[in-house]
C-alpha positions in Angstrom: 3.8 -14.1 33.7 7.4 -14.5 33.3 8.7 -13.4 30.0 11.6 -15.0 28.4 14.2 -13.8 25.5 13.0 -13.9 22.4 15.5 -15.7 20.0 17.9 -14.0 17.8 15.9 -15.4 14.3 12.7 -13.8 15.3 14.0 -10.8 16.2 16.1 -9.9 13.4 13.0 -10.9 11.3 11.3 -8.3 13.7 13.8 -5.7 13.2 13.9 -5.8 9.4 10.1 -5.8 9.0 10.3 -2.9 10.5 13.4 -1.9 7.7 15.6 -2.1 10.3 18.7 -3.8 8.2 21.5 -5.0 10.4 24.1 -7.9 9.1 23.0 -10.8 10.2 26.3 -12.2 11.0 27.1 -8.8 13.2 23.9 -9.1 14.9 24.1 -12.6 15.8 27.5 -12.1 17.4 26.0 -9.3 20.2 23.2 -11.3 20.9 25.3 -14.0 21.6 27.4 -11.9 23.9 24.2 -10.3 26.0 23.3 -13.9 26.3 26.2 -14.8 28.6 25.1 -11.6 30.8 21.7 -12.7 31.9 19.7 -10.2 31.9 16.3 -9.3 31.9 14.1 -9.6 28.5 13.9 -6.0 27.8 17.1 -4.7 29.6 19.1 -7.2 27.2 17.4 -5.7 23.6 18.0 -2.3 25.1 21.7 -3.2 25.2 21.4 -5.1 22.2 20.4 -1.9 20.7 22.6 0.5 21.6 25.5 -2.0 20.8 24.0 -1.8 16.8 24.4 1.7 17.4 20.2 1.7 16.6 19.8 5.4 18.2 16.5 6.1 19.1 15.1 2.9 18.8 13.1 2.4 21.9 11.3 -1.3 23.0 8.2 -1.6 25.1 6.0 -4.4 26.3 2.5 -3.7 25.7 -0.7 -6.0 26.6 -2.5 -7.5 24.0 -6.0 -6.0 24.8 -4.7 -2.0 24.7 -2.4 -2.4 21.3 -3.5 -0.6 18.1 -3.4 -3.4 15.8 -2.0 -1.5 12.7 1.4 -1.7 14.8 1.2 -5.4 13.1 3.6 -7.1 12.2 5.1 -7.5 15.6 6.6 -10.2 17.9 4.1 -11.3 20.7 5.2 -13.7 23.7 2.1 -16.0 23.9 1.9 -19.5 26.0 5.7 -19.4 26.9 6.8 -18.8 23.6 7.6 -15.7 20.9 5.9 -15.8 18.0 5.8 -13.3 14.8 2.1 -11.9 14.7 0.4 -10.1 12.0 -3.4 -8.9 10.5 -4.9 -11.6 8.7 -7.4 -11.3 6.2 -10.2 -11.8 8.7 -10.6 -9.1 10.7 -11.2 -10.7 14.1 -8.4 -13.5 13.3 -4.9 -13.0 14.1 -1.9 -15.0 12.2 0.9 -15.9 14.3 4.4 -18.0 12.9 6.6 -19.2 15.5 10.8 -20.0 15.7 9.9 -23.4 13.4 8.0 -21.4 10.6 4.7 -23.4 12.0 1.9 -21.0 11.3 -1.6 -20.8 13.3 -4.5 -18.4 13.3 -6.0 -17.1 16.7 -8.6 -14.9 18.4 -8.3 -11.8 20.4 -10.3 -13.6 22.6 -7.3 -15.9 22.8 -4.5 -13.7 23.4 -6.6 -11.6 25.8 -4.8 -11.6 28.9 -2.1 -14.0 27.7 -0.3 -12.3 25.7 2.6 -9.6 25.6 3.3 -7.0 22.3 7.3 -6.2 21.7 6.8 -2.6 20.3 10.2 -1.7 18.5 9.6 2.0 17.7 12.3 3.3 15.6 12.4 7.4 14.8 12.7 6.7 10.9 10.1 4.8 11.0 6.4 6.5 10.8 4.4 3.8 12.4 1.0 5.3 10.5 3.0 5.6 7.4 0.8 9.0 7.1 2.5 12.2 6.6 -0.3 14.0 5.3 -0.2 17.3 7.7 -0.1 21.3 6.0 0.5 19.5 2.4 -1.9 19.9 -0.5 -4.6 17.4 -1.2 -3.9 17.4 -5.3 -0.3 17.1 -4.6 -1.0 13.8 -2.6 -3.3 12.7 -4.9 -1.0 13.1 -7.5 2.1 11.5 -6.2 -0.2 8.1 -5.4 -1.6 8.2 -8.7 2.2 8.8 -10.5 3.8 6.4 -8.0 4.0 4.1 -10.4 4.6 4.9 -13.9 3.7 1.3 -15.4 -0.3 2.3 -15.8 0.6 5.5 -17.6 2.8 3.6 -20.0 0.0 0.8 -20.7 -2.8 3.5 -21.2 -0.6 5.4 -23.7 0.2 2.2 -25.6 -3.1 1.2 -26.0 -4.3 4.8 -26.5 -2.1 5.0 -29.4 -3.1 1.8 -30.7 -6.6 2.6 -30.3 -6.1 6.3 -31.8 -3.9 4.9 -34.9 -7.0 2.3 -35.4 -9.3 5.4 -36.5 -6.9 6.7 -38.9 -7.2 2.8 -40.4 -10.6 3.3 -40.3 -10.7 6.5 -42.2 -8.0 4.7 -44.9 -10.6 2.1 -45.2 -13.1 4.6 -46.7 -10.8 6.3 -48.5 -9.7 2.8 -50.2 -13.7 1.8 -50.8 -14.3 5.1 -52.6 -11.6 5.7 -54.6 -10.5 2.1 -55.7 -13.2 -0.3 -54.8 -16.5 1.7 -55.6 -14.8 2.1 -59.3 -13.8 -0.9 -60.4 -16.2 -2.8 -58.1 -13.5 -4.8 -56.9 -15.7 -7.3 -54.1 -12.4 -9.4 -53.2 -10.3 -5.8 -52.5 -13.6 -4.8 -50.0 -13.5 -8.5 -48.5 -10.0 -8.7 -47.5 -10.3 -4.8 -46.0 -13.8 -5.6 -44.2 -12.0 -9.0 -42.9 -8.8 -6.8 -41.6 -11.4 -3.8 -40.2 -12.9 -6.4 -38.3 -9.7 -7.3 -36.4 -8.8 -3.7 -36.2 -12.2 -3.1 -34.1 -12.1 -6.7 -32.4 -8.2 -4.9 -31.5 -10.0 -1.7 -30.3 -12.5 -2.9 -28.3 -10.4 -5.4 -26.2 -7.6 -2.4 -25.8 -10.3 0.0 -24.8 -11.9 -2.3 -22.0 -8.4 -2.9 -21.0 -7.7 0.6 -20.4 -10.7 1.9 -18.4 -10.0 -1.3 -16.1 -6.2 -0.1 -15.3 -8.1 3.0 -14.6 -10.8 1.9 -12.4 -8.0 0.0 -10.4 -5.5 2.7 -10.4 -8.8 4.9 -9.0 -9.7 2.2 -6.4 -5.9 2.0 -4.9 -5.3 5.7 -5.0 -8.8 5.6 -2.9 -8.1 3.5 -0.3 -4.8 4.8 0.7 -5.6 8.8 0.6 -9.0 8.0 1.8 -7.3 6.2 4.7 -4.9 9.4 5.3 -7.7 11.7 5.3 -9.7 9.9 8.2 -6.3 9.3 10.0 -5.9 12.7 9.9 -8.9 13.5 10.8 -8.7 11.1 14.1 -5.8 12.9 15.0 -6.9 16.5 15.3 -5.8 18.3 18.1 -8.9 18.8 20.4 -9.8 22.5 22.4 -7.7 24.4 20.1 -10.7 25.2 17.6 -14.1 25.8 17.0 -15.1 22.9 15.1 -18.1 22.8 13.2 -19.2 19.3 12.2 -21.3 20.2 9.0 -17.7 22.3 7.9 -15.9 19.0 9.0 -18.1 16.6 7.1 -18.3 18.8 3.4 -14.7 19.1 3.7 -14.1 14.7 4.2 -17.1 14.5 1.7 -14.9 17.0 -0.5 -12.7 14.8 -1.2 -14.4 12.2 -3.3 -15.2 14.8 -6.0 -11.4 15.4 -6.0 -10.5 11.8 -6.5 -12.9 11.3 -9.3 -11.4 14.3 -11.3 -8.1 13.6 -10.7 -8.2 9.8 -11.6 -10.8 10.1 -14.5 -10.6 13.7 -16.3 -7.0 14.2 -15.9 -5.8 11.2 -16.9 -8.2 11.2 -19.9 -7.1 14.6 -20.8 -3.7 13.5 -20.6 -4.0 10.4 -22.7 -6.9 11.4 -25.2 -6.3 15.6 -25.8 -2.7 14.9 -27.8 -4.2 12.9 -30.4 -6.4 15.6 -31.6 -2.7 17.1 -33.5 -2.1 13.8 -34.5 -5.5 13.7 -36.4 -5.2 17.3 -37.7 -2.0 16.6 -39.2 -3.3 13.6 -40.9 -5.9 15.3 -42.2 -3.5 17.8 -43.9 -1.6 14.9 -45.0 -4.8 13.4 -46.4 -7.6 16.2 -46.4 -4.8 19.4 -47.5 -6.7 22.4 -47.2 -9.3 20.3 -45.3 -6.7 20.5 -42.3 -7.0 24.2 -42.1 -10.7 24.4 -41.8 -10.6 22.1 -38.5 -7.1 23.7 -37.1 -9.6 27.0 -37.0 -12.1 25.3 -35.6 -10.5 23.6 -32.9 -9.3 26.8 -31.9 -12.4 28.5 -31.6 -13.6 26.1 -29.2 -10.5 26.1 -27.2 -11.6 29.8 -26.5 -15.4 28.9 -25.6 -13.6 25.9 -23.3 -11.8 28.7 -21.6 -14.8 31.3 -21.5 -17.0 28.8 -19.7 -14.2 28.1 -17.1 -14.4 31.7 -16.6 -18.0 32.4 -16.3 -18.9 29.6 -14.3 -15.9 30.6 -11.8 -17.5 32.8 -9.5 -20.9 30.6 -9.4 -19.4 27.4 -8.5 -17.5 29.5 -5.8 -20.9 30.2 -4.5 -22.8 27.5 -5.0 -20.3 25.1 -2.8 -20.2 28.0 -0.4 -24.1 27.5 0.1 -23.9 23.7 -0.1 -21.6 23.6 2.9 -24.0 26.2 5.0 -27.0 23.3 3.9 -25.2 20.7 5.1 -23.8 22.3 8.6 -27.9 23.2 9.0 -28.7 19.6 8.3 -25.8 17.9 10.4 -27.1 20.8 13.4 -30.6 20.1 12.9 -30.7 16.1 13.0 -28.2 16.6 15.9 -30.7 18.7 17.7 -34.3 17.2 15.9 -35.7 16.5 19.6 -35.0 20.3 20.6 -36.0 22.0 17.5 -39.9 20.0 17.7 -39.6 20.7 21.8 -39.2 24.0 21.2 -41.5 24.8 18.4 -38.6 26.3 16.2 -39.2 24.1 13.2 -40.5 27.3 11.3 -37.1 29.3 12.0 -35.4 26.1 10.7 -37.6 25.8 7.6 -37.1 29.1 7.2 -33.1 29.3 6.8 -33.2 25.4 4.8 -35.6 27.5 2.3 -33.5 30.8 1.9 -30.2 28.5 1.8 -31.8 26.1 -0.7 -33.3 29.0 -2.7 -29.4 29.8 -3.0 -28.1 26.2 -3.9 -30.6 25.9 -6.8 -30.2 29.2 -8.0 -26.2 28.9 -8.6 -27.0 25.1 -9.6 -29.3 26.3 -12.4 -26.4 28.9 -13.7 -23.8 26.6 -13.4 -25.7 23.7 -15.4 -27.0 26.9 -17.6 -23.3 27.4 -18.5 -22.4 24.0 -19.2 -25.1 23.2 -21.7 -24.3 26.9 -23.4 -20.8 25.7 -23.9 -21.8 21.9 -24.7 -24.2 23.3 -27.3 -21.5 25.8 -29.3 -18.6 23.3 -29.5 -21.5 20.8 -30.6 -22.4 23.3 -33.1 -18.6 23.9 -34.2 -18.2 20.6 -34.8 -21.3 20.2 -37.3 -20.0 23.8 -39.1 -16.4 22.5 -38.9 -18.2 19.1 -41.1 -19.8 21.3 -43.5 -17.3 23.9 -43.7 -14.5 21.0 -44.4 -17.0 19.5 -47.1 -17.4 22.8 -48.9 -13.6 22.9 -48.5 -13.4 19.1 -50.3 -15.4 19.8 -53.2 -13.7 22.7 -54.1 -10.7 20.7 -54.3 -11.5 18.2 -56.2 -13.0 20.4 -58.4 -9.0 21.3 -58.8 -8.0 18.0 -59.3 -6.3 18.0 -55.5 -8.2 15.6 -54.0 -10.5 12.3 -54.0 -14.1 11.3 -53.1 -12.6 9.1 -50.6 -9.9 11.7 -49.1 -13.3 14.0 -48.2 -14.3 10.6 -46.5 -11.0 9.8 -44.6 -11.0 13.4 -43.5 -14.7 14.2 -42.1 -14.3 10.4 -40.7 -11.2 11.7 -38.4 -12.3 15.4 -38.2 -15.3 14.0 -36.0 -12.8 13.1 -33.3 -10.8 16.5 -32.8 -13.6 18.6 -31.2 -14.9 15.7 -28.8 -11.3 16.2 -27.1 -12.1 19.9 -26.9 -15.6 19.6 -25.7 -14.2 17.2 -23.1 -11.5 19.7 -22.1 -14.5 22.2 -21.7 -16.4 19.9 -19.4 -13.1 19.3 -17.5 -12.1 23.0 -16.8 -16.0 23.9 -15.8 -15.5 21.0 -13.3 -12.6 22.3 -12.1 -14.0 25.2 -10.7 -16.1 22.9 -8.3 -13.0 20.5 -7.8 -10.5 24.0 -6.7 -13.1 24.6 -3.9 -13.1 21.1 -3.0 -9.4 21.2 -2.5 -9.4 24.0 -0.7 -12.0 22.7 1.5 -9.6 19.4 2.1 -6.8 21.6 2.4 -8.7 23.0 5.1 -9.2 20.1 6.8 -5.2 19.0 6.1 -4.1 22.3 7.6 -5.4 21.8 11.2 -3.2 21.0 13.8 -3.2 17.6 15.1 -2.5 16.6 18.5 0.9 15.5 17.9 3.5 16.2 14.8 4.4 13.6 12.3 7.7 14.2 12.1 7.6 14.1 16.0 10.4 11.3 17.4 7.8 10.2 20.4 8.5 8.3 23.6 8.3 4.8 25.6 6.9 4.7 28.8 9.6 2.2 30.7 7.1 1.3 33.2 3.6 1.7 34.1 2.1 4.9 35.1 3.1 6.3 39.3 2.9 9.6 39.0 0.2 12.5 37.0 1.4 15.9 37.6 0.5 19.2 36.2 3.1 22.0 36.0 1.8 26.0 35.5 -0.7 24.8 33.3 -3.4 26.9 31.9 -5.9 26.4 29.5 -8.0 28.4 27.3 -10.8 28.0 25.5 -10.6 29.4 21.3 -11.6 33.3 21.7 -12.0 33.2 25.2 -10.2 36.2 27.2 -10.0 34.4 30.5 -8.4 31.1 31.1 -10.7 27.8 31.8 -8.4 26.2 34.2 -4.7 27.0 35.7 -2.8 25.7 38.3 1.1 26.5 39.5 1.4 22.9 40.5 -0.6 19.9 41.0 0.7 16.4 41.6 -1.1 12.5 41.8 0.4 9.3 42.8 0.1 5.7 42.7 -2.7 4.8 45.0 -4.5 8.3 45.1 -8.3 8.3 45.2 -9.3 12.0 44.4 -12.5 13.6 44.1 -12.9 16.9 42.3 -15.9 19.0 43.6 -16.8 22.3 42.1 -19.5 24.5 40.4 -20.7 24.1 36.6 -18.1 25.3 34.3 -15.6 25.8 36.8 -12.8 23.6 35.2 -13.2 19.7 37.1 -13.6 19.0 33.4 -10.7 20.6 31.7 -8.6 19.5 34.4 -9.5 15.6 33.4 -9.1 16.0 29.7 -5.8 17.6 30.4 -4.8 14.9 32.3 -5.9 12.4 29.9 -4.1 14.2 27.0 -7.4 15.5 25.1 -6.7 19.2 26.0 -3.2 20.5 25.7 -2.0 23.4 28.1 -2.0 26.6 26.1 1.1 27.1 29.1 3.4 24.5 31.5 2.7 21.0 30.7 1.5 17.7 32.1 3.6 15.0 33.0 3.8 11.8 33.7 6.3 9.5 35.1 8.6 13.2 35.0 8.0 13.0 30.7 6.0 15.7 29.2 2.8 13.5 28.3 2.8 15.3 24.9 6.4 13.5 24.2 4.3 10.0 24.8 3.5 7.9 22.0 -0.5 7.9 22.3 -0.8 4.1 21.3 1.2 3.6 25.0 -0.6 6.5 26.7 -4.0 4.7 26.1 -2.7 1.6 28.0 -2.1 3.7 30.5 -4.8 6.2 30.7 -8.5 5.6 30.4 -11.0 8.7 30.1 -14.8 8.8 30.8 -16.4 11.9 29.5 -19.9 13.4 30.9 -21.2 12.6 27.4 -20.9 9.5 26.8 -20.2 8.9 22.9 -22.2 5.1 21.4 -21.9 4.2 17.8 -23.7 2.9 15.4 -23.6 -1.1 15.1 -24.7 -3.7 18.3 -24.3 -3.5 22.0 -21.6 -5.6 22.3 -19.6 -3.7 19.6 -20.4 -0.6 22.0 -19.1 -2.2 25.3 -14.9 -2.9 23.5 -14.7 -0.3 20.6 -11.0 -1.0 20.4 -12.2 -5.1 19.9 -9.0 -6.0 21.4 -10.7 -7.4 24.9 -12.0 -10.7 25.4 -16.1 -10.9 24.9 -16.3 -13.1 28.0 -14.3 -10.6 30.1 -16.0 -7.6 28.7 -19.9 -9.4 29.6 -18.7 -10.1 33.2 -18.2 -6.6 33.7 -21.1 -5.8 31.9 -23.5 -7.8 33.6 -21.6 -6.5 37.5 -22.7 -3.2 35.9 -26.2 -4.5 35.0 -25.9 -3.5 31.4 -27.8 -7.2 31.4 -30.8 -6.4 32.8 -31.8 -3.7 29.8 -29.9 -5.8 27.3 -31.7 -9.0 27.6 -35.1 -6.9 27.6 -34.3 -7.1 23.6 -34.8 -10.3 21.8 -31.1 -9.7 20.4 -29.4 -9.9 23.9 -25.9 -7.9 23.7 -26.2 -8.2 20.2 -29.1 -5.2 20.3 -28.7 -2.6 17.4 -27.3 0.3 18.7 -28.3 3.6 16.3 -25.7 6.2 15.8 -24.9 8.3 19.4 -26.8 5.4 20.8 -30.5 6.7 19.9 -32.9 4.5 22.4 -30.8 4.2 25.5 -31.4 6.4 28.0 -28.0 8.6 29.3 -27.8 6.2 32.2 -27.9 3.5 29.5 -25.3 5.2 27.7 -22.9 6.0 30.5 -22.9 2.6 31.8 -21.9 1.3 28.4 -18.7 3.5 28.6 -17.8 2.3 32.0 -17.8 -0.5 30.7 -15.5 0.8 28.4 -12.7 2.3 31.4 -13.5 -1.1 33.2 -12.5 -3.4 30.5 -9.2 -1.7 29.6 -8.0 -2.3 32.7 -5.9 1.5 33.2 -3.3 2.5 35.9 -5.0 6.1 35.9 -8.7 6.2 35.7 -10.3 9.8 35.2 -13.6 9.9 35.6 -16.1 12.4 34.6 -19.6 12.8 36.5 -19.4 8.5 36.4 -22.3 8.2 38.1 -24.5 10.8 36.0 -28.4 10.2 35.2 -28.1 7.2 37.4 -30.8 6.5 39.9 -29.4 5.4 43.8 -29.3 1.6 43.7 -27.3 2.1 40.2 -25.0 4.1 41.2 -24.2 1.9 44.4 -23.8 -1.0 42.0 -21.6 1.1 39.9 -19.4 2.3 42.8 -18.6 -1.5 43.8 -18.3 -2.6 40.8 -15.6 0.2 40.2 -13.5 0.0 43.5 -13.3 -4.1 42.5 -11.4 -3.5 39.4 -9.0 -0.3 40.5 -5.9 -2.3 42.0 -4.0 -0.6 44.8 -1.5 0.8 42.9 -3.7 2.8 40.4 -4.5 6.0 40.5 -7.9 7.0 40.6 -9.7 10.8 39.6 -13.3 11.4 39.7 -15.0 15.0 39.1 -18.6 15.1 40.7 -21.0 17.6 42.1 -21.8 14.8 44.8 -19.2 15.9 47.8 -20.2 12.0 49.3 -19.1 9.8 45.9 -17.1 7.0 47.1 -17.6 8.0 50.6 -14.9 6.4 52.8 -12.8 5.3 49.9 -11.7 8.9 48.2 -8.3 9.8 50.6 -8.2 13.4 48.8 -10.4 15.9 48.0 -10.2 19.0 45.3 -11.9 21.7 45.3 -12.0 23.9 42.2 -13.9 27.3 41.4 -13.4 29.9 38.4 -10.3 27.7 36.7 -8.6 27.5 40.0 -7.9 25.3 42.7 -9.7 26.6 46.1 -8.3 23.2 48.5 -6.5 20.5 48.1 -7.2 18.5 51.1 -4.1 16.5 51.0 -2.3 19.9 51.4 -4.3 20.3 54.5 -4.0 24.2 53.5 -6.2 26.2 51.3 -4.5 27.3 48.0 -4.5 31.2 47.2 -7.4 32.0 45.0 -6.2 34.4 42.0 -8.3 37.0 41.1 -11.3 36.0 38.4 -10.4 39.6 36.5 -7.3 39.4 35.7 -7.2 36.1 34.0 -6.3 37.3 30.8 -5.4 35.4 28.2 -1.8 37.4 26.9 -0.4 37.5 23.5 
């Protein structure tokens, strides 16, 4: 398909969505010049580029059916013209705008294999927006709840509103008892009932309005950490630790008891505690000595707030411990249900669910034990702080210092200084469960990912001719010997290589280095002569396509299963489907492709399963294939079927690596052959030479 220039509109439009700002009058004047030279589509912005002295701003043509939609907004060239395209509110539509401001929606399906993406990748420019790496989950949390300062302001308004509506209350009772109950004056009472009625009509709207800018503010803060997290957590760099999914899962789960402190205690603490000096100062203003009675008693249950937090410090510690062993157990145990009941070891797993569970309940029962101790006191203070204040009142009118309805006015806003403290109570106990929480998530945040953030990546200029690996070794976490090493080892475009060797002698870590999974603990892997690392990943997955001996299906339908990325057209994705005979097992179910799939494809048989992610490598069309054991669990007439299947789609120029035990896969159609044992290469057929075998005990991993 021949590609023409995108116009100078569009691609100013491009380049300041991206917040590229360039004068439009200085950027119409180079394009105008690189015009009159000719050139080819991307050679001319390249120029273009360099010209607006844009340094390190790097273009790239990508096809439709490998780009990572969240790249969007973008310019696409689409039936011989350029358009601006970006998400639309449906998730399988696509909204395009042309030169002419006409705007259409469109279908994947209908850009599959029509259309180009112009990537403009600029290094100030974090493509994610998600720089979330070795930073503190509360910190994060915190600067997306303070980004904007216009909720705090609202809720403070109407919390002083709503607060400076009590003390009215409280004047109204003062006003009933000392000048209406008198003199019985009914039209004094009707004209304060008629103004406390607007002052709670006022309340009630002001508090409903609140706890919605809260809810909101809770709800946007959600979805945009919530969205880092997973990111994140997508991006972890694999091989370099021993992940344990039930860790992994109580530190995501973490963080929604994080979220819910942070956007509901806090900001209550924050808005609500203040006023309690407020009231006590009226109080003295109103109440006199009445004020000193609560200021004693709203310090005494300051203390108790702060003796819980400390008492229930070390049992929270140790309860969440425990509740994080429970759930690894459970996350191992449904992983591994068919082996446990195969094996007759549901006893030894009863066994540790009961001794961890014991555990759980036991710190449960002291923390809750703790919290109700510390509920019950400050409830008590509160009625002693009543009585106490009462005692306080009659004495002083007794004196001649105060009035019925000044004891009123008081006890009315006494009532709302210890709720503040009982709430601060019930915040700093929950904090002790929300600390381990954070660090849990801080955990999680701390872990390497495969790539940094602040990492100025690279643009393939063309597709993928060359795979090599330089001194490369690889080792496993803890392991004292490496897994795989080679001093050199080089494929190009048109290579058909099959890896043979024993289990566990390294076929597989070799593939996943290739395909940018592993990375070399030494050397590096190139390709193209660019340290893969340096490759944006979004590109390297047009490039590179991966199928793993253990084939990975989701929850959802077949068809979902057979495009994860949803970016290929469903027409294209069933031919290949039914060349692979997915068909014949698919349309054994009344649903056809549209099957329910159960999470890691529960039903299918491995066969099943691995044909599913051929489907997978098939569909996204690669320039280097690595394949892992492809042909795994099949029976004969499958695998032949698979075989042809495969060499129909894997153009000459592609480069093609499959690990097997089976020394005649792809017989006649394979030109090299690999032999590897104990981490090393032991032939290279191409070389037509053995390779020097190093010796298995002294492959130690140095320091």
């Amino acid at each position: 398909m021949e590609i023409y220039n995108i116009s100078k509109d569009l691609l100013h439009k491009a380049l300041y969505q991206k917040g590229i700002r360039i004068p439009k009058q200085l950027f119409d004047e180079e394009y105008d010049k690189l015009q009159e030279e000719n050139l080819p589509p991307l050679k001319s912005l390249g120029l273009l580029c360099n010209n607006l002295n844009l340094r390190g701003t790097r273009l790239s043509m990508i096809r439709w059916d490998r780009l990572d939609r969240r790249v969007l907004p973008a310019p696409i060239f689409f039936n011989n013209q350029w358009w601006m395209a970006d998400n639309s509110d449906e998730e399988e539509k696509i909204k395009i705008i042309n030169e002419d401001e006409e705007e259409q929606e469109v279908t994947s399906e209908q850009l599959f294999g029509n259309c180009y993406v112009l990537w403009i990748k600029h290094p100030k420019i974090s493509m994610y927006k998600n720089n979330i790496g070795n930073k503190k989950i509360s910190k994060i949390i915190l600067k997306e709840i303070f980004k904007s300062k216009s909720w705090l302001t609202n809720c403070i308004i109407a919390s002083v509103i709503i607060n400076t509506l009590v003390i009215f209350t409280s004047l109204f009772s003062m006003q009933v008892y000392d000048r209406v109950v008198p003199t019985l004056a009914f039209s004094t009472l009707t004209t304060l009932s008629f103004g406390m009625l607007i002052a709670i009509a006022i309340s009630f709207v002001l508090k409903v309005l609140r706890s919605r800018i809260i809810e909101s503010l809770a709800a946007e803060v959600d979805d945009t950490v919530s969205l880092k997290i997973f990111d994140h957590l997508l991006k972890l760099k694999m091989g370099v630790d021993n992940f344990s999914l039930g860790l992994l899962h109580a530190q995501v789960s973490s963080y929604e008891n994080i979220r819910r402190f942070f956007s509901g205690n806090v900001i209550f603490s924050i808005v609500d505690l203040p006023f309690a000096f407020l009231f006590i100062a009226f109080i003295y203003l109103v109440g006199h000595d009445m004020g000193i009675v609560y200021t004693i008693f709203f310090g005494i249950s300051l203390i108790v707030g702060l003796f819980s937090y400390f008492l229930s410090k070390d049992v929270v510690r140790k309860q969440i411990t425990q509740s994080n062993e429970r759930e690894g157990l459970l996350v191992d145990s449904i992983r591994g249900l068919e082996t446990i009941r195969t094996n007759n070891a549901n006893w030894r797993f009863l066994f540790k669910w009961k001794g961890i569970n014991s555990s759980v309940s036991k710190y449960s029962y002291k923390q809750r034990d703790v919290g109700q101790l510390c509920s019950s006191i400050i409830s008590g203070l509160g009625t002693m702080a009543y009585v106490s204040a009462i005692i306080v009142g009659v004495i002083q009118i007794a004196n001649g210092d105060l009035t019925t309805g000044g004891i009123v006015a008081s006890t009315i806003v006494g009532s709302r200084i210890i709720n503040p403290v009982a709430q601060l109570a019930n915040t700093l106990v929950r904090w002790q469960g929300v600390s381990q929480s954070i660090a849990l998530v801080d955990g999680l945040l701390n872990k390497e990912t495969e790539r940094k953030y602040e990492q100025d990546l690279l643009l393939l200029e063309k597709s993928v001719t060359k795979i090599a690996l330089a001194n490369a070794k690889f080792f496993y976490p803890e392991s004292p010997t490496y897994s795989f090493y080679t001093p050199e080892l080089e494929f190009n475009s048109g290579d058909r290589v099959l890896i043979l060797g024993s289990i566990g002698g390294g076929k597989s870590t070799l593939l996943k280095m290739l395909a940018g999974i592993y990375r070399p603990n030494e050397g590096m892997v190139k390709i193209n002569d660019i340290d893969l690392w340096e490759v944006d990943p979004i590109q390297l997955s047009t490039e590179i396509c991966y199928l793993s001996q253990d084939s990975q299906l989701f929850k959802g339908t077949l068809r979902d299963n057979l495009s994860l990325s949803g970016m290929v057209a469903p027409d294209y994705v069933s031919k290949i489907a039914n060349e692979l005979g997915i068909n014949q097992f698919a349309y054994k179910s009344p649903y056809g492709f549209d099957m329910p799939v159960q999470e890691g494809g529960q039903g299918l048989s491995g066969g099943q399963k691995q044909l599913v992610a051929l489907n997978r490598v098939i569909s996204s069309n690669p320039s280097v294939w690595l394949l892992d054991e492809p042909t795994t669990s099949m029976d004969k007439l499958t695998q032949e079927r698979v075989l042809a299947t495969l060499k129909s789609y894997v153009k000459p120029s592609d480069i093609l690596i499959v690990s097997s035990h089976n020394d005649t896969l792809l017989d006649g159609y394979i030109n090299r052959v690999i032999n590897i044992g104990d981490g090393n290469i032991i032939s290279d057929s191409s070389l037509r030479k053995p390779v020097t075998r190093i010796n298995k005990n002294i492959k130690l991993k140095l320091a």
